[in-house]
N, C-alpha and C positions, 0 to 999 in steps of 0.2 A: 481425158481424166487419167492420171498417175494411179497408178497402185498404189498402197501403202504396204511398209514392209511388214514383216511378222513381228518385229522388235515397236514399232510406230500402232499396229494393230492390238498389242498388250499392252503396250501404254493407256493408251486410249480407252482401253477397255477397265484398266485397272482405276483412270482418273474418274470416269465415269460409275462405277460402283461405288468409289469412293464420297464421291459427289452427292449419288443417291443417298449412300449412308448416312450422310453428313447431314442431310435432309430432313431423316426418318427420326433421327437421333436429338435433332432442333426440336421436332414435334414433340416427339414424346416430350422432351425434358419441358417442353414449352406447358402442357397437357400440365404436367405434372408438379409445377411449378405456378400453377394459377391458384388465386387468393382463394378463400374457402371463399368468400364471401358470393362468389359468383357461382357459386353452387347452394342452390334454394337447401336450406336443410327442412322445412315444413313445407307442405301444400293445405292451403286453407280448405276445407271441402266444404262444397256449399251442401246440407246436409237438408235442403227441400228438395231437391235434384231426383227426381224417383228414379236414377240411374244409379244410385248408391243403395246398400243394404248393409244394414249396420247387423252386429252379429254379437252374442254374448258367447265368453268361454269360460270356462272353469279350468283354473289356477290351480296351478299343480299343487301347493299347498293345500286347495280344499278339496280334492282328489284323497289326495294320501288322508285328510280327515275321513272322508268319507269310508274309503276302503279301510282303514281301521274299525270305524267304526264298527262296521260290516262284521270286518275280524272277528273282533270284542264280543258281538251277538252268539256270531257260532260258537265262541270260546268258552262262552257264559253258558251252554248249552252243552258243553265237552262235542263239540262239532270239530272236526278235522276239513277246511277250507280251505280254495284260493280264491281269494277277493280281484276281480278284475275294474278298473274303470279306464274307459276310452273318450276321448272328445265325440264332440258333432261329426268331423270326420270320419270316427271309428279309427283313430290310432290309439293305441296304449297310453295313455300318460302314469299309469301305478299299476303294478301286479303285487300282492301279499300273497303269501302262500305261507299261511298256516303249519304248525309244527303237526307232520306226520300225515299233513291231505296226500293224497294219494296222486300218482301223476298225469294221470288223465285230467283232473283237476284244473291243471293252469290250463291250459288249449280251449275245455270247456267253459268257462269262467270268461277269456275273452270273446270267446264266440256267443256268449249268451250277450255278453255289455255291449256287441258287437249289435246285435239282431234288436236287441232294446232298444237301441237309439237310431237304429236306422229306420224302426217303424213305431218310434214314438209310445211304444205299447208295453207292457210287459210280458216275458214272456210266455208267460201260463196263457194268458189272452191268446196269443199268435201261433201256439202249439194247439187251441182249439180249433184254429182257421184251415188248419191244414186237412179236414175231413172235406170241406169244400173246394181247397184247392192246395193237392198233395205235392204238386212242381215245386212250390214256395221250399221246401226245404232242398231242391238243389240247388239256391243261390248260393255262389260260395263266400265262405266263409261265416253265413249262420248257422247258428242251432234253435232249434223250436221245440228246448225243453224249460219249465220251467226255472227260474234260477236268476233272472235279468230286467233290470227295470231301469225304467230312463229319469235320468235329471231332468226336469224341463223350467223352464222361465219364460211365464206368460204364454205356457201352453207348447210353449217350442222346444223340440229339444235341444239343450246342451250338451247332454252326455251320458253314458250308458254305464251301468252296475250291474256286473255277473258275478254270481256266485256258486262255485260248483264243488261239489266232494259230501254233501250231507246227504244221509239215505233216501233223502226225499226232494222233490224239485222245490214240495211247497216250504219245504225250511230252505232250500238254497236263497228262494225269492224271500221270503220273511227277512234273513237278514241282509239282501241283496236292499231291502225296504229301510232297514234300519242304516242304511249308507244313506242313503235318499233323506232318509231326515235330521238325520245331521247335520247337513248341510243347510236344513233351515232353522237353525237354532240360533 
């Protein structure tokens, strides 16, 4: 067998990447040049399937209703507020914060709409549970003070309403309530 020289060895080497390139570059464009059509834009789901679970959310429009609302209660009260509400998950979708609530206010307010709807309860409820079982409040990110009340639909929760900065939990929850029924109006 012959050697190959150095000048025959980068040739070779050079055609050969090129090659490849030329391959990778086919694809892609090939990829990327295919009809929409051959890509399903819907999947039918068969919705008898007990493998699926169908789930309700609250729209950020009726969010921001609600947390106004909320507002408007404490306002109509001269309350100084932040109005929280969170999805099922417990993310934020609306924070209001009131002219002049104080700033512990926001953090609390999620953590109440927080603690609402992760146990379905309100909070004044779930700050009573804690004589029986005092560990519940180092899960993080709740608080188990009054102030938070959950959205529910058909018993389930949708979403959670904290309301924090009035001198009392039971006014934070009062208008933390009035978010709540706004939403069914």
């Amino acid at each position: 067998m012959k050697k190959m020289s150095l000048r025959a060895r980068v040739l070779t080497g050079a055609v050969a990447a090129a090659a490849l390139g030329a391959g990778t570059f086919g694809a892609v464009s090939a990829n990327a040049s295919a009809p929409a059509a051959a890509v399903p834009t819907t999947v039918a789901a068969d919705t008898a399937n007990r493998d699926l679970h169908q789930t309700t959310h609250l729209t950020a429009e009726a969010a921001v209703e609600a947390a106004r609302a909320a507002l408007q209660a404490a306002q109509d009260e001269n309350q100084r507020v932040t109005v929280a509400v969170v999805d099922r998950n417990g993310n934020t979708i609306v924070t209001l914060r009131g002219d002049g609530a104080g700033p512990q206010s926001y953090e609390s307010a999620q953590r109440k709409a927080f603690t609402a709807v992760s146990w379905n309860a309100p909070t004044s409820e779930l700050a009573k549970r804690l004589q029986q079982a005092p560990n519940l409040k180092d899960i993080p990110g709740t608080l188990f003070l009054a102030g938070g009340a959950p959205v529910q639909v058909k018993g389930a929760p949708v979403a959670g309403i904290g309301v924090a900065g009035a001198p009392s939990g039971d006014l934070d929850e009062k208008y933390a309530q009035a978010g709540v029924a706004a939403l069914g109006k």
